[in-house]
Backbone as a ProteinNet text record, in pm:
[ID]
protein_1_A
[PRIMARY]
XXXXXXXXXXXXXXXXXXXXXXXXXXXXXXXXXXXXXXXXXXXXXXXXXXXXXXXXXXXXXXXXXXXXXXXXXXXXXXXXXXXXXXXXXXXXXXXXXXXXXXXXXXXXXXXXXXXXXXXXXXXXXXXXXXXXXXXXXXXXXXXXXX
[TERTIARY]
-1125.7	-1232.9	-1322.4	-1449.9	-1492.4	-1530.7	-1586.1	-1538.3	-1642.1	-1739.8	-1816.3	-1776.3	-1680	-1635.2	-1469.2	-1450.1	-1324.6	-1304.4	-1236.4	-1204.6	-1114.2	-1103.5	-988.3	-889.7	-765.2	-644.1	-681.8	-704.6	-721.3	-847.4	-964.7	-1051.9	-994.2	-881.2	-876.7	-745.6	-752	-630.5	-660.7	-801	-884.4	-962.7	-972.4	-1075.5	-974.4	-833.2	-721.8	-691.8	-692	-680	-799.4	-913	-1018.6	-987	-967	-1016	-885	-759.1	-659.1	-654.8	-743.4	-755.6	-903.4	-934.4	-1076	-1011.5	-931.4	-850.1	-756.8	-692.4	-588	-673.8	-822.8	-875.4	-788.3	-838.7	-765.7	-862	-773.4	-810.9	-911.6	-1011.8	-1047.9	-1025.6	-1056.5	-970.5	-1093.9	-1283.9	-1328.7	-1424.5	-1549.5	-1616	-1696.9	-1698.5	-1755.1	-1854.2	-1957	-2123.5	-2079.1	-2002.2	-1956.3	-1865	-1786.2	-1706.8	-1824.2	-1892.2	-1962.2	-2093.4	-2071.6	-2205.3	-2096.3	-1991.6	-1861.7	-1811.5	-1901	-1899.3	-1760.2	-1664.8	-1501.6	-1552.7	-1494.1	-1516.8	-1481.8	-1537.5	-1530.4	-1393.7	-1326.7	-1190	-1174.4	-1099.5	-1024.2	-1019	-1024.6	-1040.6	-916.2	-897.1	-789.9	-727.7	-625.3	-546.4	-483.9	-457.8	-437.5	-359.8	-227.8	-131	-185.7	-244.4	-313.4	-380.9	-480.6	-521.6	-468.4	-365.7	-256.4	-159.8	-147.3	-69.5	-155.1	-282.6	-351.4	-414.7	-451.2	-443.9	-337	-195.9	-56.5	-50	-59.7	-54.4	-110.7	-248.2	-379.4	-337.4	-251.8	-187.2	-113	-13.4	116.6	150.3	-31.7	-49.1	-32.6	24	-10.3	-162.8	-130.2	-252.7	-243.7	-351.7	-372	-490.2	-429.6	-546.7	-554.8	-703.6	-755.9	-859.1	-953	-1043.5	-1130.2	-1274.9	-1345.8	-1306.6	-1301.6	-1289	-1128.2	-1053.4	-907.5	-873.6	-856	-843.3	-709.1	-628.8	-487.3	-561.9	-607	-664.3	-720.5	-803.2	-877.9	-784.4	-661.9	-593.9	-558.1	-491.7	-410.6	-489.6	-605.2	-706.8	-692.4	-726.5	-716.7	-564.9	-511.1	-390.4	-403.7	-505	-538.2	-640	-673.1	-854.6	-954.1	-1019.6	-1169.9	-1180.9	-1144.2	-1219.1	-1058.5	-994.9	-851.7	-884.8	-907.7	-946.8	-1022.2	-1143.5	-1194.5	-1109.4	-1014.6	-975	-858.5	-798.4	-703.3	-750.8	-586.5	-586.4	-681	-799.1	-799.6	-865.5	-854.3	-902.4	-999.5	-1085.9	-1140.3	-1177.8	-1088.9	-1081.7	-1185.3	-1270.4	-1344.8	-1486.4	-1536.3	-1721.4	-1809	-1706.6	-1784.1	-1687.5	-1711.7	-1695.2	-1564.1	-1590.9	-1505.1	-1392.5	-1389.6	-1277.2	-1194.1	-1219.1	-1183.6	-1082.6	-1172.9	-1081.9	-1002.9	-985.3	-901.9	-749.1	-879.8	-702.4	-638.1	-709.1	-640	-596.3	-594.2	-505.6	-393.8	-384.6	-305.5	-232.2	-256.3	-201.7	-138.7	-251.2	-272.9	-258.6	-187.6	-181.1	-172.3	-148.7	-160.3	-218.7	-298.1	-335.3	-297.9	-279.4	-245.3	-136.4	-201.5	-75.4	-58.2	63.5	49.8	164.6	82.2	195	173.9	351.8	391.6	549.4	527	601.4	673.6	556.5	607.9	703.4	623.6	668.9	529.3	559.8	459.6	543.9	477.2	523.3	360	378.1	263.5	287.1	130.4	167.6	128	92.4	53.6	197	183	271.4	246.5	344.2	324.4	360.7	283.2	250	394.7	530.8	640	683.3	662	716.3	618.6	513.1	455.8	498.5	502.3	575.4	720.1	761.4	906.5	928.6	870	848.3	827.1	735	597.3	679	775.2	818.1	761.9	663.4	600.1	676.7	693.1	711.7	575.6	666.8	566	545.1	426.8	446.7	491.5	569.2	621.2	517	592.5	458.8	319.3	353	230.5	338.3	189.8	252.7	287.9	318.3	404	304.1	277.7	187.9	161.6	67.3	47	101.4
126.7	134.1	12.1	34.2	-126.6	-180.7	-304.3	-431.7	-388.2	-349.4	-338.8	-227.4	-120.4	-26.6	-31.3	-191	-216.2	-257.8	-220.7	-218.6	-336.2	-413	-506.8	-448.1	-476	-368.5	-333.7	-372.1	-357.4	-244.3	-266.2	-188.4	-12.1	-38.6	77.9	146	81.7	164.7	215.4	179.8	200.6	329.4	332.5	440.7	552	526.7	633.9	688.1	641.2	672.8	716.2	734.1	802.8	923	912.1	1046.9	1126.7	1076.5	1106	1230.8	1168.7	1232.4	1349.1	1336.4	1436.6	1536.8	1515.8	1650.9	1729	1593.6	1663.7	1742.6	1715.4	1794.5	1742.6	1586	1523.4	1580.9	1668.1	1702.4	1557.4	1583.5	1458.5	1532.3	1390.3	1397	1451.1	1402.2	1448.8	1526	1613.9	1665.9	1590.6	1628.1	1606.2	1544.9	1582.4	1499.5	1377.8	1376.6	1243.6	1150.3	1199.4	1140.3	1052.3	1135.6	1081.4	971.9	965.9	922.8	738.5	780.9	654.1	686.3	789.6	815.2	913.1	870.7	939.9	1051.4	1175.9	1259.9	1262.8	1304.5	1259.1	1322.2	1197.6	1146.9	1212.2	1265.4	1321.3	1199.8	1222.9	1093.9	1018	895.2	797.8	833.9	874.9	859	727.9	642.9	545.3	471.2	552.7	485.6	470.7	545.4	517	374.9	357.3	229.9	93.7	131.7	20.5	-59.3	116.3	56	-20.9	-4.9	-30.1	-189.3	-204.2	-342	-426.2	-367.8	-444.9	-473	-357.6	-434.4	-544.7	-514.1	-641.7	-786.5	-789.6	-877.3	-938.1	-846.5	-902.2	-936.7	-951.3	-978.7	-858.4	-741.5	-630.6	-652.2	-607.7	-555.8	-456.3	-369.1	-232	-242.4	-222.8	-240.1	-134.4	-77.6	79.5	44.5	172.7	186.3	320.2	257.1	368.9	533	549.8	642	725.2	644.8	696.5	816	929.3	1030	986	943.9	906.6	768.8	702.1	594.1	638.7	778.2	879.3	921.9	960	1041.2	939.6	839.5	698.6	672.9	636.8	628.2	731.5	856.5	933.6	979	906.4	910.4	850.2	767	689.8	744.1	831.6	884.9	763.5	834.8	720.7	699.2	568.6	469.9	361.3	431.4	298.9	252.4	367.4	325.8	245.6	183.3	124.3	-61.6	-40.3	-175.4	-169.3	-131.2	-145.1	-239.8	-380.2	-487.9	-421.2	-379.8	-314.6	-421.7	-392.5	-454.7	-362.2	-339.3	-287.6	-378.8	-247.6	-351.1	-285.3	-185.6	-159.1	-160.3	-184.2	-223.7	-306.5	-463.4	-567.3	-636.3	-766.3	-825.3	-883.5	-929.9	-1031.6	-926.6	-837.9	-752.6	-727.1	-721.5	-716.4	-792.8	-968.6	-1092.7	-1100.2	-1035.7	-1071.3	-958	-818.1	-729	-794.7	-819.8	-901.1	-1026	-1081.9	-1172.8	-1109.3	-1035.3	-983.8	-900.9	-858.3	-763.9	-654.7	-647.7	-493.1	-370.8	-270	-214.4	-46.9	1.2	148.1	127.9	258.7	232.3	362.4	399.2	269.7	159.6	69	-41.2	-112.7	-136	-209.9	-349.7	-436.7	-587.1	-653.1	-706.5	-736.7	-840.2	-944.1	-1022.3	-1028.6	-1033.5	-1041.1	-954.3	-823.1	-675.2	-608.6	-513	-442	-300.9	-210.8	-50.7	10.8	97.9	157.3	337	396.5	495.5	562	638.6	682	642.5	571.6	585.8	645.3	699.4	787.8	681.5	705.2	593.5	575.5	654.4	602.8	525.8	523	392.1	295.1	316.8	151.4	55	194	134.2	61.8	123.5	60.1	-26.1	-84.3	-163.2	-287.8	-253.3	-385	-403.3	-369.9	-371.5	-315.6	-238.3	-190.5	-147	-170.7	-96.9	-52.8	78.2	162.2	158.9	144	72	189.5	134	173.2	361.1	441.3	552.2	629.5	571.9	613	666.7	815.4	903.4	920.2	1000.4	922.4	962.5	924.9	878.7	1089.6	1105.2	1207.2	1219.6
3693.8	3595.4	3614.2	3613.2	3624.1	3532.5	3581.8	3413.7	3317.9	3351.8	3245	3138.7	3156.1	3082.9	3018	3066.1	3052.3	2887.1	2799.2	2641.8	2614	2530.5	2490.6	2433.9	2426.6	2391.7	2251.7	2178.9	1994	1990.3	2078.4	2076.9	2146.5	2234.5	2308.9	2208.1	2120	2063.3	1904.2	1859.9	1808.4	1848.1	1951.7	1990.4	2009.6	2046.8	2086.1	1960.5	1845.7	1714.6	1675.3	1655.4	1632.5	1664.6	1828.9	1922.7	1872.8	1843.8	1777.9	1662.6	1590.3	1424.5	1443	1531.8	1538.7	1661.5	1778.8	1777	1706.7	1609.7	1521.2	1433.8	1405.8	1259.7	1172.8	1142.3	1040.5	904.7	801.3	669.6	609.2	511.7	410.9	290.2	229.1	23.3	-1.7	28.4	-1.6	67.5	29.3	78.6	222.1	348.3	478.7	449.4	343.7	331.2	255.1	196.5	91.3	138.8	244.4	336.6	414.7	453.5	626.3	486.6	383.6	317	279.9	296.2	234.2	102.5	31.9	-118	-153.4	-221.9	-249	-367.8	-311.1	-409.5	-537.2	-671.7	-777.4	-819	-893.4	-919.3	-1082.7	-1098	-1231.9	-1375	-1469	-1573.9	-1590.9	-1582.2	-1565	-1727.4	-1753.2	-1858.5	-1904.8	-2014.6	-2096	-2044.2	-1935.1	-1860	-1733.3	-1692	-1543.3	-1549.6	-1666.6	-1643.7	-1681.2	-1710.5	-1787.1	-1643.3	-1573.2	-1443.7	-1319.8	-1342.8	-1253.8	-1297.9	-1360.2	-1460.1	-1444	-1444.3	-1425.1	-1317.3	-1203.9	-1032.6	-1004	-1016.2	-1027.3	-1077.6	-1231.9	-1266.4	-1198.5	-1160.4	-1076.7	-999.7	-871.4	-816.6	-684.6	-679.7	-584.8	-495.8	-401.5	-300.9	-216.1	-229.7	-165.9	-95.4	50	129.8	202.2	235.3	248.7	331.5	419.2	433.2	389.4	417.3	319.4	389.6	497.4	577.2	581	510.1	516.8	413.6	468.4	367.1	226.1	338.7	253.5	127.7	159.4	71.7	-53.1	10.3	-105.1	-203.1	-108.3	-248	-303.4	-229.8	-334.2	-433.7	-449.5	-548.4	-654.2	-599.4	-705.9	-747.3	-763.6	-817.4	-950.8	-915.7	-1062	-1155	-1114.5	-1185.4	-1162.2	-1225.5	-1232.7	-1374.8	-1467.3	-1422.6	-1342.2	-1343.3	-1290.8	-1166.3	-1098.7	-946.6	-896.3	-963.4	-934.1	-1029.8	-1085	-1128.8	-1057	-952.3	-853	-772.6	-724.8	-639.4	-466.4	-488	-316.9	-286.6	-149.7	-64.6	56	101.1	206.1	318.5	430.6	530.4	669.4	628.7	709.6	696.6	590.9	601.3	581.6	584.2	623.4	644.1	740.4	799.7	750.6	628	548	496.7	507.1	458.6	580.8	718.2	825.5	844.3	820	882.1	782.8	673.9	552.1	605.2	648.3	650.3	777.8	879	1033	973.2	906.9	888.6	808.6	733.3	679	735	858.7	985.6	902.3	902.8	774.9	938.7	970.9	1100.8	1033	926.9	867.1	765.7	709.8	622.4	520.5	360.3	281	297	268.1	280.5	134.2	87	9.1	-24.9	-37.6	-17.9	-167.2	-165.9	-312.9	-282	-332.2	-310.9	-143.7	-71	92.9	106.1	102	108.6	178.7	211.1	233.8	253.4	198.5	233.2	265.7	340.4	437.4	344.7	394.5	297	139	162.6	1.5	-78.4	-193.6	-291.4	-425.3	-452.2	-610.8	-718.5	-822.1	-925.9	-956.7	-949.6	-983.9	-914.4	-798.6	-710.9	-690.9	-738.4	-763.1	-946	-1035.3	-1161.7	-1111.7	-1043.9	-988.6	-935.6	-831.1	-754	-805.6	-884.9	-903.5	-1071.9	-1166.8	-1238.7	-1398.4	-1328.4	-1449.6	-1545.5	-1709.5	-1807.7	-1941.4	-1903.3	-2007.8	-2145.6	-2200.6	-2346.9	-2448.7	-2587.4	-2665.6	-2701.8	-2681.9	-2735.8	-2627.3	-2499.3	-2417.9	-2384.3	-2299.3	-2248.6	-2095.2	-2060.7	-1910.2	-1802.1	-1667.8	-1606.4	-1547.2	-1465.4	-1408.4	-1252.4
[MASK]
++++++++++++++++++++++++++++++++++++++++++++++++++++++++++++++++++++++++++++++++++++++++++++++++++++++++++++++++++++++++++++++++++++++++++++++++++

């Protein structure tokens, strides 16, 4: 191959994963025009516990790091409705710069990822295993999460 078409390993394994998910016909969370626009399709209404748990991670210091383009990131979000989702520990690690050097230092390598007391689990998680994890308890009388 010659040098001028030659890729750095991170870049060529980047591009193998693209080309990856566009033969697989990787599914999206949301609609193709709203996808390709960055815009997440509109999210279900956050219930009283949704935003309680999402508030508590943030507290407890959790981090969820995503990119805009990740279908799986989409659903993780909407796990929370809207308005929780947007008060979730995220992090974006693909549309500027500073979110980049933050997830590469964080050798953030799947995405969702999420790190908690020098842990990390990769992966959509269901709000019961982040209540679990992260030690959430549910307050006296609320109703239980979706």
């Amino acid at each position: 191959m010659p040098s001028a078409l030659r890729l750095m390993p991170a870049r060529r394994r980047l591009l193998r994963l693209g080309a990856g998910l566009l033969l697989a016909g990787a599914t999206l969370g949301a609609p193709a025009a709203s996808w390709a626009a960055g815009q997440p399709a509109k999210a279900e209404a956050s219930s009283p516990e949704q935003l309680r748990l999402a508030e508590h991670l943030k507290r407890v210091g959790m981090i969820f790091y995503g990119a805009w383009w990740c279908s799986h990131c989409q659903h993780q979000k909407a796990l929370f409705g809207s308005p929780a989702q947007e008060r979730l520990p995220y992090v974006e690690c693909d549309k500027e710069e500073s979110g980049r050097e933050r997830c590469n230092a964080a050798q953030v390598r799947a995405y969702p990822s999420w790190d908690f007391k020098g842990e990390r689990r990769e992966g959509v998680l269901s709000l019961e295993e982040l209540k679990q994890w992260s030690g959430y308890r549910s307050s006296p009388g609320a109703g239980g999460s979706r």
